[in-house]
C-alpha positions in Angstrom: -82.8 7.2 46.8 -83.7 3.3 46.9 -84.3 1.5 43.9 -87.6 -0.7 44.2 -86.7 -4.3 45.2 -88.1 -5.6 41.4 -85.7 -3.0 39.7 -82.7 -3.6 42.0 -83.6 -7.6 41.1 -83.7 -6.9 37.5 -80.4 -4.6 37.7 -78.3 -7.6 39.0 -79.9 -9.8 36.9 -78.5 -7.6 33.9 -74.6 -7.7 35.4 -74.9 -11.4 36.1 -75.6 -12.2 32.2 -73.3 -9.9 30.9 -70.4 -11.3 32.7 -71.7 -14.5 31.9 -71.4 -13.8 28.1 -68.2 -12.4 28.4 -66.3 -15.5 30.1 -68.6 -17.4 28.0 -67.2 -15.5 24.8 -63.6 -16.9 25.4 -64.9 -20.7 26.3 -66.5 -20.7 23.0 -63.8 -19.5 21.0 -61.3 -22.4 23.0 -63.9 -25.2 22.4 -64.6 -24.1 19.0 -60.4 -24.2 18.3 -60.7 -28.0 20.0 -63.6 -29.0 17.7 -62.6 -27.6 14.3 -60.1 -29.2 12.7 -56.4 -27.9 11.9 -52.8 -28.4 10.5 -49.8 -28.3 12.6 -47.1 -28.9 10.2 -43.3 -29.9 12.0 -40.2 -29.2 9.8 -36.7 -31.4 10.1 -33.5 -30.6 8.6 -30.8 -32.7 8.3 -27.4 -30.9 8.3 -29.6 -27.7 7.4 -30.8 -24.3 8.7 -32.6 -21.8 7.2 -36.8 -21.3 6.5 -38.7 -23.9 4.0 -41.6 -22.5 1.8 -44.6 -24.4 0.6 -47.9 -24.6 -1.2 -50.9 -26.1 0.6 -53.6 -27.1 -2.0 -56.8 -27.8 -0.5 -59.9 -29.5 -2.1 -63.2 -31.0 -0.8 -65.7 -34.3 -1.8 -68.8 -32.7 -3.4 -71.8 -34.2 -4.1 -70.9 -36.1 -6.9 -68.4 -38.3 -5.6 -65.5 -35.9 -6.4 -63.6 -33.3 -5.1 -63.8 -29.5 -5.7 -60.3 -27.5 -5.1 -61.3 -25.0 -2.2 -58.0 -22.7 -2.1 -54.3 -23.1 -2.6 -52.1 -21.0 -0.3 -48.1 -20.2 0.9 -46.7 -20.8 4.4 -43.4 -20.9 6.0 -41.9 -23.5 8.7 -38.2 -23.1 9.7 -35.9 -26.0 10.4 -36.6 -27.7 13.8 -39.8 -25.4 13.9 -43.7 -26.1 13.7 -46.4 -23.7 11.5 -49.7 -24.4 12.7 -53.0 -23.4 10.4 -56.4 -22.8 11.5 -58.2 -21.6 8.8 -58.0 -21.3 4.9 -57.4 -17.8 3.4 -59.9 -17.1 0.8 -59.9 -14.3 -1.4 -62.1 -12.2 0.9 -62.5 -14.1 3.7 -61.3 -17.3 5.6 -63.1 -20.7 6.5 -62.6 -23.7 8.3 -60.7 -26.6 7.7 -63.8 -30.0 7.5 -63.2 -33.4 8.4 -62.7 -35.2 5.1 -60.9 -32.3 3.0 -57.5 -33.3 1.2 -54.4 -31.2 1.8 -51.3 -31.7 -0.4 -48.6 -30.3 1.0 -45.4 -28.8 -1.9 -41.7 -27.9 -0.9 -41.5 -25.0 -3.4 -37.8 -24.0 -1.6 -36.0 -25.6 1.1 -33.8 -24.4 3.3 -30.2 -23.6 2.3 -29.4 -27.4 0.2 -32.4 -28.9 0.7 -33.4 -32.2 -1.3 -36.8 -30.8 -1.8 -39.1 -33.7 -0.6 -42.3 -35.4 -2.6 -45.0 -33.8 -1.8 -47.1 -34.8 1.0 -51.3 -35.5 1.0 -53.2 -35.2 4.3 -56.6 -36.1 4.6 -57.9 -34.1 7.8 -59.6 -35.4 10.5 -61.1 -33.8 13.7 -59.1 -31.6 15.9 -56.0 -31.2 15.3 -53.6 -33.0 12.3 -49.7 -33.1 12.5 -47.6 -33.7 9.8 -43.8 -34.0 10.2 -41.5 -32.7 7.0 -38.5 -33.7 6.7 -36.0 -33.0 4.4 -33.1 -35.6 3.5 -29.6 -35.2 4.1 -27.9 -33.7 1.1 -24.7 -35.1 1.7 -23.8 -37.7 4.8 -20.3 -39.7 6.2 -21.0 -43.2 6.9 -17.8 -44.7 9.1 -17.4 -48.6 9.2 -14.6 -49.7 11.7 -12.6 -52.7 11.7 -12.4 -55.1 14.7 -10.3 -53.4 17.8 -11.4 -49.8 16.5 -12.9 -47.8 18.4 -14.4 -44.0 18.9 -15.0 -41.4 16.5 -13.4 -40.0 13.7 -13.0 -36.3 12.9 -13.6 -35.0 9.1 -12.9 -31.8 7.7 -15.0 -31.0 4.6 -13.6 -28.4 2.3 -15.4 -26.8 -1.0 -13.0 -26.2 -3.3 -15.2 -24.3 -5.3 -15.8 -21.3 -1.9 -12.2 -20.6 -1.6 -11.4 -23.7 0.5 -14.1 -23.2 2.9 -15.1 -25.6 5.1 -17.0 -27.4 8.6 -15.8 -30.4 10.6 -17.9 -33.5 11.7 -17.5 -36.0 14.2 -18.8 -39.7 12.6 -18.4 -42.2 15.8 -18.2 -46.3 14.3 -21.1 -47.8 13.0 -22.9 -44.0 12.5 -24.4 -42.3 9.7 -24.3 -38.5 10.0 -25.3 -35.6 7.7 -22.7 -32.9 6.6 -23.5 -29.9 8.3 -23.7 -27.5 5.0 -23.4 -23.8 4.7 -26.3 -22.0 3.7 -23.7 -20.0 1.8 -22.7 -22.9 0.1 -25.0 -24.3 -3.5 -25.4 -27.4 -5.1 -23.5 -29.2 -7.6 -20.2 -27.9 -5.7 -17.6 -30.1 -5.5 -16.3 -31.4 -1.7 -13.3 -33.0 -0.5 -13.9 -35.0 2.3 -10.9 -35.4 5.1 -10.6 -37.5 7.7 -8.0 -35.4 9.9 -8.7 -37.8 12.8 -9.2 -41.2 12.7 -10.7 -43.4 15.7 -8.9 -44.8 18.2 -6.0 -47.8 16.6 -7.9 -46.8 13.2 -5.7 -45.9 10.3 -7.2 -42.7 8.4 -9.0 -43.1 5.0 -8.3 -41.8 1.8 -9.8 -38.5 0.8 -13.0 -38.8 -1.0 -14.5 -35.8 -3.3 -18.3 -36.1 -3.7 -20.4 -33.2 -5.6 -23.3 -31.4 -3.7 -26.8 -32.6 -4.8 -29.3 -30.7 -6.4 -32.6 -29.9 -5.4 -33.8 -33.0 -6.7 -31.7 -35.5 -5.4 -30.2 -38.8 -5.3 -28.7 -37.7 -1.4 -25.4 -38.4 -1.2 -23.6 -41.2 1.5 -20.0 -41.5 1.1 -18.4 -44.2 3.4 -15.0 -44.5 5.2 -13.5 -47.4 6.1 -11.2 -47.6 9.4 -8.4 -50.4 9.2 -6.5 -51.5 12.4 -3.1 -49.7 12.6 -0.2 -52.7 13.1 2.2 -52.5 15.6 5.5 -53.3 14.3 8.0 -56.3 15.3 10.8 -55.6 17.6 13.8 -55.9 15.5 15.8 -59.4 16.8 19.0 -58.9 18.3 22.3 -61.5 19.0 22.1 -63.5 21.9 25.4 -62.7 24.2 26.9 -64.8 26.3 26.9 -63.8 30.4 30.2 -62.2 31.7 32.5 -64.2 33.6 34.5 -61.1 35.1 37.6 -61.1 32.4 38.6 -61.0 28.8 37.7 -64.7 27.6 40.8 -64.2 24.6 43.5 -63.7 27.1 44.7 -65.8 30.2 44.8 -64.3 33.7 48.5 -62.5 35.9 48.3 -65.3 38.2 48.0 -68.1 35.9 50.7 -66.5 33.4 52.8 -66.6 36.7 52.2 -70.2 37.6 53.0 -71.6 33.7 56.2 -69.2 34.2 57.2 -70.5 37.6 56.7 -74.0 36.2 59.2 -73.9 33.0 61.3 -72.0 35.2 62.0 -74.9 37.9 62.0 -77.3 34.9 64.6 -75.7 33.2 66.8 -75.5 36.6 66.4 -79.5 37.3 67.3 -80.3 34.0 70.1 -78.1 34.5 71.3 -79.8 37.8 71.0 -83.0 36.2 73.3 -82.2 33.8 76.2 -80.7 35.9 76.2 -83.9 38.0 76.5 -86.3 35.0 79.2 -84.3 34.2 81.3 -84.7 36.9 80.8 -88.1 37.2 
């Protein structure tokens, strides 16, 4: 059976707009991700692993010239990782981040050793807002190096409050590095701090104990100074004189022969001279 020509019209018309709508359904959702604002928040750890939890608190100008708190929630972001939010968990529903609201951003627990950091304000914008945590190196090795050293240094940092244990770092001259620390280990722990290998024609510092920081701080930098190792003077010895091919305290066969010879034929003329005198 054929379909009049108006109907088949109006039948293709109907396919056409509902496939429309449906790639337009996706477009709209992207565009609608471009245009409305939202937080991508990066987290840094020196030395550190593990997952850091905070408290976004967000509030919004009103009409009076201040600010009304919208909602406060929880998210996660692990080290080296990045959380982005798109929309702010209500009670019973969600909305939208707008272009002027204030985020403050609170480090509630850090990973492993953390120095929780201040918190941080943001004032969105449109699209999208990053914000980079980072959290502060608990404990670090600074290495200065006289002149003529050279290279790295290797450390071996021991908690004498874990049973001894303990992590190795490299520190090359002139460098700062963070202590890599255990997220087994806690803060106010006490450290000794090694250098098992100093750089090249350094001579090795002393040990050093430092104490883990708390959560709130001061970090901690400890430096090591590298001296030049000293190469010792060859000890002087007596100057001898070349050999001459014999004993210099005792004369020669051949000239003990010749001084013999000599008194010898003396002795016989003297002797002759006598005898004749005689007989005369």
């Amino acid at each position: 059976m054929r379909l009049p020509q108006h109907r088949l019209l109006k039948f293709l018309a109907a396919i056409a707009g509902g496939g429309a709508l449906m790639v337009g359904l996706p477009v709209m959702a992207g565009a609608f991700s471009l245009v409305a604002p939202s937080l991508s928040i990066a987290k840094t750890c020196a030395g550190l692993t593990g997952t850091a939890a905070l408290t976004l608190a967000v509030s919004r100008p009103n009409e009076n010239g201040g600010s009304t708190s919208i909602a406060s929630f929880d998210v996660s972001v692990p080290c080296g990782g990045t959380t982005k939010v798109f929309m702010i968990p209500l009670p019973e529903s969600t909305e939208a981040f707008e272009v002027g609201d204030t985020v403050t951003i609170t480090e509630v627990a850090g990973p492993s050793v953390a120095i929780l950091r201040a918190s941080t304000t943001v004032t969105v914008h449109a699209l999208v807002n990053e914000v980079t945590l980072a959290d502060p190196a608990a404990v670090s090795i600074k290495k200065t190096c006289a002149a003529g050293v050279t290279g790295k240094a290797t450390f071996t940092v021991i908690n004498t409050d874990q049973d001894n244990d303990n992590v190795t770092v490299d520190v090359a001259c002139g460098a700062t590095v963070a202590v890599p620390l255990p997220a087994t280990w806690d803060g106010t722990e006490v450290l000794t701090i090694h250098e098992s290998t100093p750089p090249t024609n350094g001579v090795a510092a002393a040990d050093a104990s430092v104490a883990i920081p708390g959560s709130s701080g001061p970090p901690v930098v400890k430096e090591f100074a590298n001296t030049a190792a000293t190469t010792a003077s060859p000890t002087p010895t007596a100057a001898q004189l070349a050999a001459t091919g014999g004993r210099s305290e005792a004369p020669s066969l051949p000239l003990l022969a010749a001084a013999l010879g000599a008194g010898a034929a003396i002795l016989l003329f003297g002797f002759l001279l006598w005898r004749r005198r005689q007989t005369n």
